[in-house]
NULUM-697026 format. One record per residue: residue in one letter; x, y, z of N, C-alpha, C in turn. Coordinates in pm, whole numbers, plus 50000, padded with zeros to 5 digits. Layout:
// residues N
(A; (X; Y; Z); (X; Y; Z); (X; Y; Z))
...
This chain:
// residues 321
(X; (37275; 95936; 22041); (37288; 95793; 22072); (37397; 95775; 22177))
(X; (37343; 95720; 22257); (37429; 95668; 22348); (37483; 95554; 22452))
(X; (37588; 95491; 22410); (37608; 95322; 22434); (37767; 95272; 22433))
(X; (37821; 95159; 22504); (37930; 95092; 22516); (37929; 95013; 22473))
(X; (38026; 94944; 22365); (38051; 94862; 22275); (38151; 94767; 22316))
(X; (38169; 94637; 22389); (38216; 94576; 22311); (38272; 94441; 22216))
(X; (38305; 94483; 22132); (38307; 94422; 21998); (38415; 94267; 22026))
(X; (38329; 94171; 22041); (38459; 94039; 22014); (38508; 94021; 21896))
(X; (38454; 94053; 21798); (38541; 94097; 21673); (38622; 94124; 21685))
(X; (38674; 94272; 21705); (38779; 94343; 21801); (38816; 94381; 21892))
(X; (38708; 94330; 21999); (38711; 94361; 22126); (38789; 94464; 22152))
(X; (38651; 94566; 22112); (38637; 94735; 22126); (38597; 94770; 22196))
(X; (38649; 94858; 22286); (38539; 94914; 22359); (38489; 95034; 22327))
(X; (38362; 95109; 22307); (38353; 95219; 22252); (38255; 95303; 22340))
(X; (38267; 95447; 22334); (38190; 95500; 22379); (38140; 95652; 22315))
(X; (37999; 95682; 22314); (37984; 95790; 22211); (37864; 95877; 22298))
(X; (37882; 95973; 22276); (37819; 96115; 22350); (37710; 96161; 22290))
(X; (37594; 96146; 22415); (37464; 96137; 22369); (37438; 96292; 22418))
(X; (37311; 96337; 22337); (37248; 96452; 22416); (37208; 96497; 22546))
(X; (37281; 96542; 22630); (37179; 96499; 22750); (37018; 96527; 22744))
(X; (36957; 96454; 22872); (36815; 96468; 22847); (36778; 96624; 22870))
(X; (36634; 96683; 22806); (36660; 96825; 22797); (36515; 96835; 22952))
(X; (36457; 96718; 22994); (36375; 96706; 23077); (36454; 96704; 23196))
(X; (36477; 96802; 23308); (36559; 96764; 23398); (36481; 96642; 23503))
(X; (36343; 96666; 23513); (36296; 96563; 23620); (36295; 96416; 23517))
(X; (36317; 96404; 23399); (36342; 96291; 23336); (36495; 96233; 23390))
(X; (36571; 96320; 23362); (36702; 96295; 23358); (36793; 96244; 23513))
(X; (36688; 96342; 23619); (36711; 96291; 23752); (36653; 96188; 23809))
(X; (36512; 96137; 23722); (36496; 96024; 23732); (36542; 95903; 23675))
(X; (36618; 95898; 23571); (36688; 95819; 23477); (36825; 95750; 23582))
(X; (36836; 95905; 23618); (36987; 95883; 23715); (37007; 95811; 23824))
(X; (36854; 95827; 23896); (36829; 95730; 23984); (36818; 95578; 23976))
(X; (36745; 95567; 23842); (36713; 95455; 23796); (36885; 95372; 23804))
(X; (36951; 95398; 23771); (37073; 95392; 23680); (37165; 95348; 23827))
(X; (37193; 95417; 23904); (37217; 95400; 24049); (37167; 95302; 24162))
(X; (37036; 95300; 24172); (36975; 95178; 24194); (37020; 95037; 24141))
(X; (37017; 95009; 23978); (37041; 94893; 23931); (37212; 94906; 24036))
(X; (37272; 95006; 23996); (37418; 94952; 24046); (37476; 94918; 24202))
(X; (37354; 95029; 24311); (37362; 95004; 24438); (37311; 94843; 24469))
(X; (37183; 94829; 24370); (37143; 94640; 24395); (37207; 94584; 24366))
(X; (37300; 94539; 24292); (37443; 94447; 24254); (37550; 94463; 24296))
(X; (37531; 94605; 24357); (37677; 94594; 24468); (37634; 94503; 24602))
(X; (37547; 94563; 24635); (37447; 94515; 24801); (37419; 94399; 24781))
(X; (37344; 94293; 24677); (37303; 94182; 24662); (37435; 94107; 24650))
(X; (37514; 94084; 24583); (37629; 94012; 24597); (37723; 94042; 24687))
(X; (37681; 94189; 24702); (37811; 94155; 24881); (37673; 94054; 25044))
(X; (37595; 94075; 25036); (37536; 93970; 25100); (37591; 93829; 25077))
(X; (37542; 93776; 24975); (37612; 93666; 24873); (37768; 93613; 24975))
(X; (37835; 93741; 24968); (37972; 93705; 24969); (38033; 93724; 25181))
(X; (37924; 93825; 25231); (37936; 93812; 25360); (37877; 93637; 25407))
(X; (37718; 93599; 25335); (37682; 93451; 25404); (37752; 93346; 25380))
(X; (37857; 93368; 25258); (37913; 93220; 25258); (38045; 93295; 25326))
(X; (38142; 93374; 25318); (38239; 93394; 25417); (38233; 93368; 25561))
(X; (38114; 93387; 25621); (38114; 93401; 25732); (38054; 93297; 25803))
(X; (37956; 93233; 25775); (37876; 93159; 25851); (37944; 92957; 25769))
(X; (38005; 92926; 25899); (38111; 92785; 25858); (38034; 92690; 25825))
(X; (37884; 92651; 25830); (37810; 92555; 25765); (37792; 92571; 25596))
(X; (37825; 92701; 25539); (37820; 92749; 25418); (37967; 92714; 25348))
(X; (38056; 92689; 25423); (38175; 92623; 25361); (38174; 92487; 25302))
(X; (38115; 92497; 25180); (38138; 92418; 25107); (38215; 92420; 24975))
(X; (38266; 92332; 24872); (38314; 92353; 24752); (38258; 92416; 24644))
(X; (38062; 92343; 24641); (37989; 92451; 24546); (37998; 92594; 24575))
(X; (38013; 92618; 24730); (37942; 92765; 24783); (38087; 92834; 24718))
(X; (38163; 92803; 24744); (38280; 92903; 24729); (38328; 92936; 24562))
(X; (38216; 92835; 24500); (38232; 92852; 24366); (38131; 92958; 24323))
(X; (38025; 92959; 24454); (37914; 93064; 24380); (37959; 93185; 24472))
(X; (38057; 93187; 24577); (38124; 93302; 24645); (38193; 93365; 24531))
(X; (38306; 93260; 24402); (38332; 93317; 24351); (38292; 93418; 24243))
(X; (38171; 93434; 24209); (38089; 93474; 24135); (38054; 93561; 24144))
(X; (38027; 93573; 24278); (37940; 93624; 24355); (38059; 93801; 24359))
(X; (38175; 93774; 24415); (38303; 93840; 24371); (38340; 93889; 24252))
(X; (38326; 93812; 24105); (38336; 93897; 23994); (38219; 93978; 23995))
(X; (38039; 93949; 23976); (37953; 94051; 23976); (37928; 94150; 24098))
(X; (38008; 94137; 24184); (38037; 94283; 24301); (38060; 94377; 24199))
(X; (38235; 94313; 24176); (38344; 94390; 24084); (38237; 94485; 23975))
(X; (38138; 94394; 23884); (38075; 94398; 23773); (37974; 94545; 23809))
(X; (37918; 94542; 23953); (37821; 94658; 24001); (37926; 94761; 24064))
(X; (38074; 94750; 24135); (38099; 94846; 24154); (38223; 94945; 24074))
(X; (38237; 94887; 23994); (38330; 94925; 23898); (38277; 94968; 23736))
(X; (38233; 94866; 23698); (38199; 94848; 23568); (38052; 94918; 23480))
(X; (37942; 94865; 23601); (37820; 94991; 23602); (37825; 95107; 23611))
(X; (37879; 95174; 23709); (37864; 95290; 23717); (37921; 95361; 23603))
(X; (38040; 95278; 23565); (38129; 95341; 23412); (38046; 95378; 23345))
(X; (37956; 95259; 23276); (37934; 95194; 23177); (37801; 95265; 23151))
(X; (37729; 95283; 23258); (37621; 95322; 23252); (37631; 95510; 23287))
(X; (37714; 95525; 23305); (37725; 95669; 23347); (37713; 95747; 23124))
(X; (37745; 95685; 23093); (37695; 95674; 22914); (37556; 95723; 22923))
(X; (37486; 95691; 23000); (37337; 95684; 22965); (37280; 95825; 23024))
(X; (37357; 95898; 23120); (37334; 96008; 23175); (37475; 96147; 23167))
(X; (37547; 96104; 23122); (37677; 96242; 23067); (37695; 96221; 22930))
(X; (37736; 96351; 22894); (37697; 96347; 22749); (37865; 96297; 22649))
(X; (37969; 96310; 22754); (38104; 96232; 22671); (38188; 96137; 22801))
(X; (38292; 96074; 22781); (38406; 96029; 22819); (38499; 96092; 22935))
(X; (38476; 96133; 23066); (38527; 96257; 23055); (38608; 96268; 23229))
(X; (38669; 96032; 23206); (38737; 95990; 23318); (38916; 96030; 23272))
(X; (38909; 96036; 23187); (39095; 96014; 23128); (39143; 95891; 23096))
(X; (39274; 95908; 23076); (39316; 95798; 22973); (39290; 95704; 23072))
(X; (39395; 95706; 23200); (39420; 95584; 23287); (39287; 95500; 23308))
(X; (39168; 95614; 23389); (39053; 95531; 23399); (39026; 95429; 23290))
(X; (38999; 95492; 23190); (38989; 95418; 23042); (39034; 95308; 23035))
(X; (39157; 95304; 23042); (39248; 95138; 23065); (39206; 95075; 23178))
(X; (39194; 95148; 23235); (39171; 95060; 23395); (39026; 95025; 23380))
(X; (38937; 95069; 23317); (38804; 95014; 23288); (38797; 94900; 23178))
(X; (38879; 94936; 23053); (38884; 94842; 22983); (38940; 94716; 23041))
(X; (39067; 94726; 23146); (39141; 94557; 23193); (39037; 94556; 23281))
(X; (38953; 94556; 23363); (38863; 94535; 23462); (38722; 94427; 23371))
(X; (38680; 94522; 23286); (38609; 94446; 23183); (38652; 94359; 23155))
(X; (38751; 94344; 23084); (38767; 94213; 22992); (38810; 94116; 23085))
(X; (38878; 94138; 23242); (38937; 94056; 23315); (38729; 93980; 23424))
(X; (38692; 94090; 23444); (38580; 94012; 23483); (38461; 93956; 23402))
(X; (38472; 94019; 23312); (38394; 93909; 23194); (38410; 93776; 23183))
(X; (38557; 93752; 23188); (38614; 93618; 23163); (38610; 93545; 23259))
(X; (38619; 93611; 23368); (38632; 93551; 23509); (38477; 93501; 23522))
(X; (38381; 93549; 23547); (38231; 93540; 23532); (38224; 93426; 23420))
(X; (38213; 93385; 23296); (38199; 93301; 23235); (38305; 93156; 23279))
(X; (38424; 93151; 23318); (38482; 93068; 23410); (38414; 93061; 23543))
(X; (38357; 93103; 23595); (38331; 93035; 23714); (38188; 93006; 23692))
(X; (38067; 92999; 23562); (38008; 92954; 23562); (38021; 92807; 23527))
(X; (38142; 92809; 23416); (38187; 92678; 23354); (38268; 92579; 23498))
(X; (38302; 92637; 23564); (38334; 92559; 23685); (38220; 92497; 23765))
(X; (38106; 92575; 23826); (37986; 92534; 23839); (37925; 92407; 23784))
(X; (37969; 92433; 23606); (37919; 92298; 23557); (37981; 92190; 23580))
(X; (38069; 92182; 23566); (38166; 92093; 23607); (38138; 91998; 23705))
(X; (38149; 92138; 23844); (38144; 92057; 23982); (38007; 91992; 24001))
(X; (37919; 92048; 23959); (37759; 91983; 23924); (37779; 91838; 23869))
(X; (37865; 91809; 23770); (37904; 91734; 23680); (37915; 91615; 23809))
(X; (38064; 91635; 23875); (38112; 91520; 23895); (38010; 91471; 24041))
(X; (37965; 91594; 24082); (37903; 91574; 24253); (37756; 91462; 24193))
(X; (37740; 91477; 24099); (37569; 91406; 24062); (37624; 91291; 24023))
(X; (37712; 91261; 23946); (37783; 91145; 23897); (37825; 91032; 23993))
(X; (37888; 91094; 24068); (37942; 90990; 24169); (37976; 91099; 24287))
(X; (37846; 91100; 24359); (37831; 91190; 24528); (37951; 91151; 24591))
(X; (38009; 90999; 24618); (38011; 90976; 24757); (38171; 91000; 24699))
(X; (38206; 90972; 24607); (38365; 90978; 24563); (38387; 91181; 24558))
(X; (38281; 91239; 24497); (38325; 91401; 24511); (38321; 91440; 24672))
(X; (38224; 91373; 24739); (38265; 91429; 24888); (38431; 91358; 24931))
(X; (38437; 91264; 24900); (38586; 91218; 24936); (38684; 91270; 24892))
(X; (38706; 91345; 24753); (38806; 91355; 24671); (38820; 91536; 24679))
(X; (38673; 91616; 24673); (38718; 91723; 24660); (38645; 91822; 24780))
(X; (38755; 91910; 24831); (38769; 91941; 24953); (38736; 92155; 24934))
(X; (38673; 92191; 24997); (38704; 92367; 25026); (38830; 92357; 24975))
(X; (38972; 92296; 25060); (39114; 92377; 24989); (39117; 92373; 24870))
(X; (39082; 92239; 24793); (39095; 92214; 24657); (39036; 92312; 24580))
(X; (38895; 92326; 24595); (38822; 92457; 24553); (38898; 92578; 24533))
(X; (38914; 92604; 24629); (38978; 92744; 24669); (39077; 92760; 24599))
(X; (39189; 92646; 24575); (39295; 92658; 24489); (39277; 92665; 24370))
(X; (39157; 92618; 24327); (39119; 92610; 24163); (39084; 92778; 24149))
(X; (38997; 92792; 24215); (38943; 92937; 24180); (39065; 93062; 24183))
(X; (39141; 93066; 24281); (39272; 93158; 24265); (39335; 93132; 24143))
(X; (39336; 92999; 24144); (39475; 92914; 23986); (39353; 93054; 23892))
(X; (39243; 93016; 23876); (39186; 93078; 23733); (39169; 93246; 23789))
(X; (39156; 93263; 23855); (39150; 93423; 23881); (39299; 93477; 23802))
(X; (39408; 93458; 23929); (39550; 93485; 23886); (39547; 93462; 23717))
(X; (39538; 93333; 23700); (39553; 93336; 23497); (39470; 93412; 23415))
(X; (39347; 93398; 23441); (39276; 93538; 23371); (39317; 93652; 23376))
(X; (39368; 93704; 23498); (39406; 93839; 23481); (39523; 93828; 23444))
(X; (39561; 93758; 23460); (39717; 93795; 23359); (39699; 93763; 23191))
(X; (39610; 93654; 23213); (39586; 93652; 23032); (39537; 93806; 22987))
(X; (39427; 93858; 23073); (39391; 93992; 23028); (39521; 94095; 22962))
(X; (39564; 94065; 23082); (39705; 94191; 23120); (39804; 94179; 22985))
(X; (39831; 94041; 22960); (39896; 94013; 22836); (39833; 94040; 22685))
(X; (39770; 93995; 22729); (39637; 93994; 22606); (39659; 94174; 22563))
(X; (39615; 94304; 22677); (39625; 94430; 22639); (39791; 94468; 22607))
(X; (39907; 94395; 22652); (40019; 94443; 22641); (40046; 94436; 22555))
(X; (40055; 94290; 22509); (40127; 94290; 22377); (40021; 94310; 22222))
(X; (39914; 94291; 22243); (39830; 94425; 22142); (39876; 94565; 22139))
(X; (39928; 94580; 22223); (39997; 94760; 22256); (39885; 94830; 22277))
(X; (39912; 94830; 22461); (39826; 94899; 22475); (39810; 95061; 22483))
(X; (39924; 95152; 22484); (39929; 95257; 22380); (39885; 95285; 22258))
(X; (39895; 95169; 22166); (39845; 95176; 22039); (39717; 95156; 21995))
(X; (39689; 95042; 22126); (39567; 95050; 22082); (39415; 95078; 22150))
(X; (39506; 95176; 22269); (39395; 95262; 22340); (39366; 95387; 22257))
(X; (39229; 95447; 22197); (39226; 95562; 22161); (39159; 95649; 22216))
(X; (39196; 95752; 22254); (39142; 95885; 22329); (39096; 96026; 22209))
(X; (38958; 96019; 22282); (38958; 96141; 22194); (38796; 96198; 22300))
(X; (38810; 96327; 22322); (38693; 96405; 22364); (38538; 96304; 22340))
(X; (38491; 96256; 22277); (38392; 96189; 22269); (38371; 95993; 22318))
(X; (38557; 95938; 22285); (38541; 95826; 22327); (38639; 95756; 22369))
(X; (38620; 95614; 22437); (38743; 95554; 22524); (38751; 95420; 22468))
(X; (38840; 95397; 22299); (38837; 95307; 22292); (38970; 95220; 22247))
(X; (38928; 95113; 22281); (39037; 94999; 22276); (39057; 94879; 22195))
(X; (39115; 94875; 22056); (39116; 94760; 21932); (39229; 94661; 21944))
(X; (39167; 94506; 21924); (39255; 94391; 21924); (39296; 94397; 21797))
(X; (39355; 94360; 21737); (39439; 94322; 21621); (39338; 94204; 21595))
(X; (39356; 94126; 21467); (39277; 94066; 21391); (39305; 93887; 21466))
(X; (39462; 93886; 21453); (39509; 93747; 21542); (39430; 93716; 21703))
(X; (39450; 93869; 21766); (39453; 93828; 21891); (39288; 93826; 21932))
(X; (39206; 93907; 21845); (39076; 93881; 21861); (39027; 93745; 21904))
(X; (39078; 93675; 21754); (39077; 93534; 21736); (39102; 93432; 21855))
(X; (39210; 93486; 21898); (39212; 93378; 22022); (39176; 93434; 22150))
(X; (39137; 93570; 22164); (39017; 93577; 22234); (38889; 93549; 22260))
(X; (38869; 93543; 22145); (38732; 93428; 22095); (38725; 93349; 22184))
(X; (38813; 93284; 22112); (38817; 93130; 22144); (38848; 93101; 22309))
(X; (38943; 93161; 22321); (38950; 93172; 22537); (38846; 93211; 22592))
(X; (38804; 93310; 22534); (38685; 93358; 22717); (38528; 93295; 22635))
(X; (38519; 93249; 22538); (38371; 93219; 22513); (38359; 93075; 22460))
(X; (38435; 93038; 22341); (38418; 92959; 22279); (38413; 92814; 22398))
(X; (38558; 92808; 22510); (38589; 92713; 22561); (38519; 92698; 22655))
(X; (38461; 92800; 22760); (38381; 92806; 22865); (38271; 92750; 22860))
(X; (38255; 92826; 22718); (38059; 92801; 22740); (38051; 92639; 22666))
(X; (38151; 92612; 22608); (38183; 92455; 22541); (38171; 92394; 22661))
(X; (38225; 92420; 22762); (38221; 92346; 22908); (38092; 92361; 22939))
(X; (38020; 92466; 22963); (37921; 92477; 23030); (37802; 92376; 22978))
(X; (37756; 92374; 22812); (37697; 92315; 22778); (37726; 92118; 22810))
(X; (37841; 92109; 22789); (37883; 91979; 22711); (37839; 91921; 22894))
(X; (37884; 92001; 22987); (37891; 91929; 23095); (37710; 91918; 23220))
(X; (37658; 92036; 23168); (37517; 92029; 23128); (37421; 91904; 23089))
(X; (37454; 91878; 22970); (37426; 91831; 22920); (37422; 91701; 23013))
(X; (37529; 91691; 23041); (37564; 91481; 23110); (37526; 91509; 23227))
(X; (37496; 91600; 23287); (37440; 91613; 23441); (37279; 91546; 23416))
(X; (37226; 91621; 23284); (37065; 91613; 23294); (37038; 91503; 23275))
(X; (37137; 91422; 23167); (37158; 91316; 23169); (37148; 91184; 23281))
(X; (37252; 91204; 23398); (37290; 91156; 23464); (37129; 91206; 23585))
(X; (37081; 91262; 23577); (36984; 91283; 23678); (36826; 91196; 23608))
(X; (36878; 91216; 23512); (36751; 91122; 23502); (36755; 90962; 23477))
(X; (36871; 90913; 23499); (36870; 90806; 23497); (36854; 90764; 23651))
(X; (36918; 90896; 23746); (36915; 90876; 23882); (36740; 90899; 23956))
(X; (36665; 90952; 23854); (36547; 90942; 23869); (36492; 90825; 23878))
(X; (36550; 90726; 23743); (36470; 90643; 23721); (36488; 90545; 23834))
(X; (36610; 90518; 23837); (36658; 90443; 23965); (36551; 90487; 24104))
(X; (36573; 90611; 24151); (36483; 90599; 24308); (36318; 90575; 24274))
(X; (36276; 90582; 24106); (36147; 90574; 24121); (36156; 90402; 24140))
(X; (36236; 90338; 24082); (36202; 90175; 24101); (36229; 90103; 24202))
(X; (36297; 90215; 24321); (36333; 90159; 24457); (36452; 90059; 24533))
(X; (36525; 90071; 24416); (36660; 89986; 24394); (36786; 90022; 24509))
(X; (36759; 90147; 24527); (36900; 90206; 24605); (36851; 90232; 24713))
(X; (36953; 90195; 24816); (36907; 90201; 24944); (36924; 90348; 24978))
(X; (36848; 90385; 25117); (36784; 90531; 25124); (36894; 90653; 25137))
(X; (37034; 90576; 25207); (37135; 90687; 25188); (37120; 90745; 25043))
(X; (37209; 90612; 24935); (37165; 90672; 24834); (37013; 90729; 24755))
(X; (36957; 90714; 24795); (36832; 90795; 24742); (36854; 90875; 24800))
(X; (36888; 90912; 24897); (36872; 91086; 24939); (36969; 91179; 24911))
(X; (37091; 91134; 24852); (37248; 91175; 24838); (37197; 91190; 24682))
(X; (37103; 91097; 24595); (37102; 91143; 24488); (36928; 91233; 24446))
(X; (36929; 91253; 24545); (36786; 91352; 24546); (36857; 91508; 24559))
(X; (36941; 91510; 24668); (37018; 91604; 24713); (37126; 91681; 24630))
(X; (37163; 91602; 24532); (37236; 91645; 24413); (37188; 91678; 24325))
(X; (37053; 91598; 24288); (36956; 91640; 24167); (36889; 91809; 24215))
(X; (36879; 91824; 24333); (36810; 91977; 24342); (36930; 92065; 24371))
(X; (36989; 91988; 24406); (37141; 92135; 24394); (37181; 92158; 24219))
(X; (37158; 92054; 24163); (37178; 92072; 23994); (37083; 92159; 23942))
(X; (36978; 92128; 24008); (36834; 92208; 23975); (36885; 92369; 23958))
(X; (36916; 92358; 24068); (36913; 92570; 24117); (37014; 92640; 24054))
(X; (37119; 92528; 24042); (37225; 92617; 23926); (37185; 92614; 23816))
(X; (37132; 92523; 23756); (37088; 92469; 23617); (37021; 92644; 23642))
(X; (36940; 92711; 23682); (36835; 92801; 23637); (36957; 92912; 23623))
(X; (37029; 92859; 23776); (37181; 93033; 23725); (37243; 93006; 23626))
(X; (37272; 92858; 23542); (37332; 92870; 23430); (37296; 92913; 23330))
(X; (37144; 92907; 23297); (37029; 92917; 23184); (37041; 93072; 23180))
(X; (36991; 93166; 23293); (36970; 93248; 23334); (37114; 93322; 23249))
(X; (37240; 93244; 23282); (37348; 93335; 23272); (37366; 93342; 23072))
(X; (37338; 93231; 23057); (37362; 93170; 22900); (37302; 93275; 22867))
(X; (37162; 93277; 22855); (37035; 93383; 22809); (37106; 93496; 22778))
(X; (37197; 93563; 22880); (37243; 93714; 22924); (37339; 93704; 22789))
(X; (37401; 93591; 22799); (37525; 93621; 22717); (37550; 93603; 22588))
(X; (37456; 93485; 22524); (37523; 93417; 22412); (37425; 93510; 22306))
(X; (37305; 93593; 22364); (37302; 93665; 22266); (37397; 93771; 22198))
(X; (37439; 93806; 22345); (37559; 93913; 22314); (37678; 93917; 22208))
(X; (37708; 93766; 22274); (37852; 93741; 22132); (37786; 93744; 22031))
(X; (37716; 93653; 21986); (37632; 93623; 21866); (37627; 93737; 21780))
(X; (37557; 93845; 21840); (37554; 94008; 21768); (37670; 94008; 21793))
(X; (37761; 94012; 21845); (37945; 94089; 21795); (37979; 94023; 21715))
(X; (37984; 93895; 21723); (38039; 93836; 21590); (37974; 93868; 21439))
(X; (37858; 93909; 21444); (37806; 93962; 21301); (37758; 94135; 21329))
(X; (37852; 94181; 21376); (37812; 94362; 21428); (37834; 94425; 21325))
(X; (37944; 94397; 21214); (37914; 94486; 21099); (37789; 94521; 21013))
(X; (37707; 94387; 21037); (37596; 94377; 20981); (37445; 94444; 21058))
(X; (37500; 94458; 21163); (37358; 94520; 21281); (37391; 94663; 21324))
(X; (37319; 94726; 21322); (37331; 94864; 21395); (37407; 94856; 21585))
(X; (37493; 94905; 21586); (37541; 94921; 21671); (37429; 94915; 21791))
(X; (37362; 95010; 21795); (37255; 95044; 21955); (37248; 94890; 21982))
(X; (37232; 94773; 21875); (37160; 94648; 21923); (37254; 94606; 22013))
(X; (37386; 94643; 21963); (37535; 94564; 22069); (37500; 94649; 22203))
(X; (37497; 94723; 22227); (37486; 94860; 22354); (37398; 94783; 22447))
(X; (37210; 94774; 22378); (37156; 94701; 22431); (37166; 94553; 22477))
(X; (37243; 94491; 22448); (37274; 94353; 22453); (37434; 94355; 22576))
(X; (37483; 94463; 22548); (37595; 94444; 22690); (37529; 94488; 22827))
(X; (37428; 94593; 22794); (37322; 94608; 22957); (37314; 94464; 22992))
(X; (37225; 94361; 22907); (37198; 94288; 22940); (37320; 94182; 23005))
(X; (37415; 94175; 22942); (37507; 94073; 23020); (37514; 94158; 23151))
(X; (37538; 94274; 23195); (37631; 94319; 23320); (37478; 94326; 23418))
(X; (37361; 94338; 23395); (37247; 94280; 23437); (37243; 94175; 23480))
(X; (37288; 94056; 23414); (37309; 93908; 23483); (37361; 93962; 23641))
(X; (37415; 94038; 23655); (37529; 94032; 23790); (37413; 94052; 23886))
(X; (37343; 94174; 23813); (37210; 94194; 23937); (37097; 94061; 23967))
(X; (37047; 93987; 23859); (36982; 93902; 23886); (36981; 93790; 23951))
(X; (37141; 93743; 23912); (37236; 93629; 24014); (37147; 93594; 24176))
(X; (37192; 93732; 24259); (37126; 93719; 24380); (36990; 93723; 24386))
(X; (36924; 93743; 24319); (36767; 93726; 24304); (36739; 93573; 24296))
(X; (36790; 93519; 24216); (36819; 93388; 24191); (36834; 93295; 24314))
(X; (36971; 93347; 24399); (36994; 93289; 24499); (36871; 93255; 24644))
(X; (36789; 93410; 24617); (36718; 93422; 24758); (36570; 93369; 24694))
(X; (36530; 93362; 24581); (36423; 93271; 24576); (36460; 93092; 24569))
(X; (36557; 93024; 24517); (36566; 92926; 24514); (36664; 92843; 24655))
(X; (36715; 92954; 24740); (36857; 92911; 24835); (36804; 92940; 24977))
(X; (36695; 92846; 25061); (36654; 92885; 25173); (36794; 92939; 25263))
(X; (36919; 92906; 25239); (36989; 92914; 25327); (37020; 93071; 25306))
(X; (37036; 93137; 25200); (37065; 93270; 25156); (36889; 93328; 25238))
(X; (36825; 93297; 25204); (36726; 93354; 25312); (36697; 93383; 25482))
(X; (36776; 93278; 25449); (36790; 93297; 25633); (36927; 93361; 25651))
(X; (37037; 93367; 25601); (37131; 93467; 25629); (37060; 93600; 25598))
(X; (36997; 93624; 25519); (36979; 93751; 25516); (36875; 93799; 25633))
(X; (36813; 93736; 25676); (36764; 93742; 25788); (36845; 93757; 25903))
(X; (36935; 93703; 25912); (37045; 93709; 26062); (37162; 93817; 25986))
(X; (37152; 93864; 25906); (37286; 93965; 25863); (37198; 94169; 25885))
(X; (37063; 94124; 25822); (36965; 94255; 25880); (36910; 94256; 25996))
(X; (36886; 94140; 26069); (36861; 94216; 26219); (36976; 94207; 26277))
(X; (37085; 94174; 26295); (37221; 94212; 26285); (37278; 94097; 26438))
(X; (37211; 93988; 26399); (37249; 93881; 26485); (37376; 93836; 26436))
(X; (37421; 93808; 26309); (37566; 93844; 26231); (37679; 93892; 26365))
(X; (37629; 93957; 26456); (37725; 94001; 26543); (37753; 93946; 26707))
(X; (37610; 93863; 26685); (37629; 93775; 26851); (37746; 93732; 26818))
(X; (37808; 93651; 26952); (37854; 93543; 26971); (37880; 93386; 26916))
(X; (37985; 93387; 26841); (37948; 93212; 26797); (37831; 93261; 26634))
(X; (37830; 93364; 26601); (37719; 93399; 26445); (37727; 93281; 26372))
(X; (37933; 93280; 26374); (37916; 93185; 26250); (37882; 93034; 26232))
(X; (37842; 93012; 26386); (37846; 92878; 26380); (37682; 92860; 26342))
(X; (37603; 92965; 26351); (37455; 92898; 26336); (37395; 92830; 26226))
(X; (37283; 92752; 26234); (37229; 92687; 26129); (37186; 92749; 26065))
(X; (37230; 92710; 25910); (37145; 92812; 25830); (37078; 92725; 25731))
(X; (37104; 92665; 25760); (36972; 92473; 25662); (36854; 92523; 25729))
């Protein structure tokens, strides 16, 4: 058996040494398999993160919220997969201590980060559908930008704290077969409650009053009441709610099964947790899939970034509406 654990219970990380496969053309195909998922989530979100960096019509407040995202699931394909999944093709543990830590704060720091910047998403969905003409007035790229550093910087230091004063000597364990790492019973608890309980409390609660708020804005342009700026400012918000609404669903799906089984893991066979963390660090790959079927504008950058017009003159100024 072979799989990475981990546990919000104790937010464990575990790892255990499987047989290797005894089929070598199985095993070199497995490997490939395995590489692929991680080369597409590196490549798909660094696209992601070259079209809104670069091209200045893409500077907006949502974009730089899905830039930020876009930035933890890089992290998620080039760090964390290959770890994580390298389980599925070597038969033990066999980076050392440091890696170990440095995989475990990477995890728990982009996990958290990833579920915050979806709950930000909701948010900004929130207030832009609510009242358009006051969020274009009030909130700006800098503002953005400052929010997203404020929560980057604090997450990782909550991480950083979070492993210190658990002791992280004490409670990293090394041994030939695995690389793992136990919270204490307190600090679990308010790990809980920080990276899942509050986020996804946001995500829903603010969800919720968007769908709300769009269908009342429905009802309004069907009866012809608002003049056409506003009908189109609130048409324009209702399908930008649309497309995240599917990355939020999409992301929920990935995740809340996940906790759900950790919080009752004594009771389930482990493999189910293993299988259920593929699936969250999977979200990272699907994200950009997401983007290029629902985001004409991500389509057409990727169009001007592969035939490599990205490099004329003036790139960034082109239209990408």
């Amino acid at each position: 058996m072979n799989f990475m654990e981990v546990n919000q219970s104790d937010r464990c990380v575990q790892f255990f040494c499987p047989e290797r496969t005894k089929s070598t053309a199985a095993y070199v195909s497995f490997y490939l398999c395995v590489a692929a998922v991680a080369l597409l989530t590196v490549c798909g979100n660094l696209l992601i993160i070259i079209s809104v960096c670069h091209f200045k019509q893409l500077h907006t407040p949502t974009n730089m919220l899905i830039l930020s995202l876009a930035v933890s699931d890089f992290f998620v394909g080039l760090f964390i997969m290959p770890l994580h999944l390298s389980r599925l093709t070597e038969s033990c543990w066999i980076f050392g201590t440091t890696l170990c830590l440095f995989f475990v704060l990477i995890t728990f720091s982009v996990t958290g980060i990833s579920i915050y910047n979806v709950a930000l998403i909701a948010i900004d969905r929130y207030f832009a559908i609510s009242n358009p003409f006051l969020y274009i007035e009030k909130v700006s790229v800098s503002k953005t930008c400052l929010v997203i550093w404020s929560m980057w910087f604090l997450l990782t230091s909550y991480t950083s704290a979070l492993l210190y004063f658990n002791g992280a000597s004490t409670g990293l364990i090394m041994c030939p077969e695995q690389c793992v790492f136990v919270l204490h019973e307190i600090w679990s608890l308010v790990d809980l409650v920080v990276v899942f309980v509050l986020p996804c409390s946001a995500i829903i609660i603010f969800y919720a009053m968007v769908f709300v708020i769009a269908r009342k804005h429905a009802t309004a342009i069907a009866q012809s009441k608002t003049s056409k700026n506003m009908a189109d400012s609130m048409k324009s918000e209702r399908k930008a709610a649309k497309v995240l609404s599917i990355l939020v669903v999409v992301f929920v799906a990935c995740l809340f099964p996940y906790f759900v089984n950790t919080l009752i893991s004594n009771a389930i066979e482990s493999q189910s947790i293993y299988n259920l963390s593929i699936l969250v660090y999977l979200n990272s790959t699907i994200n950009p899939l997401i983007y290029a079927l629902f985001y004409p504008w991500f389509r057409k950058c990727l169009k001007i970034i592969l035939t490599l017009q990205i490099f004329q003159t003036d790139s960034a100024l082109m239209n990408v509406h």
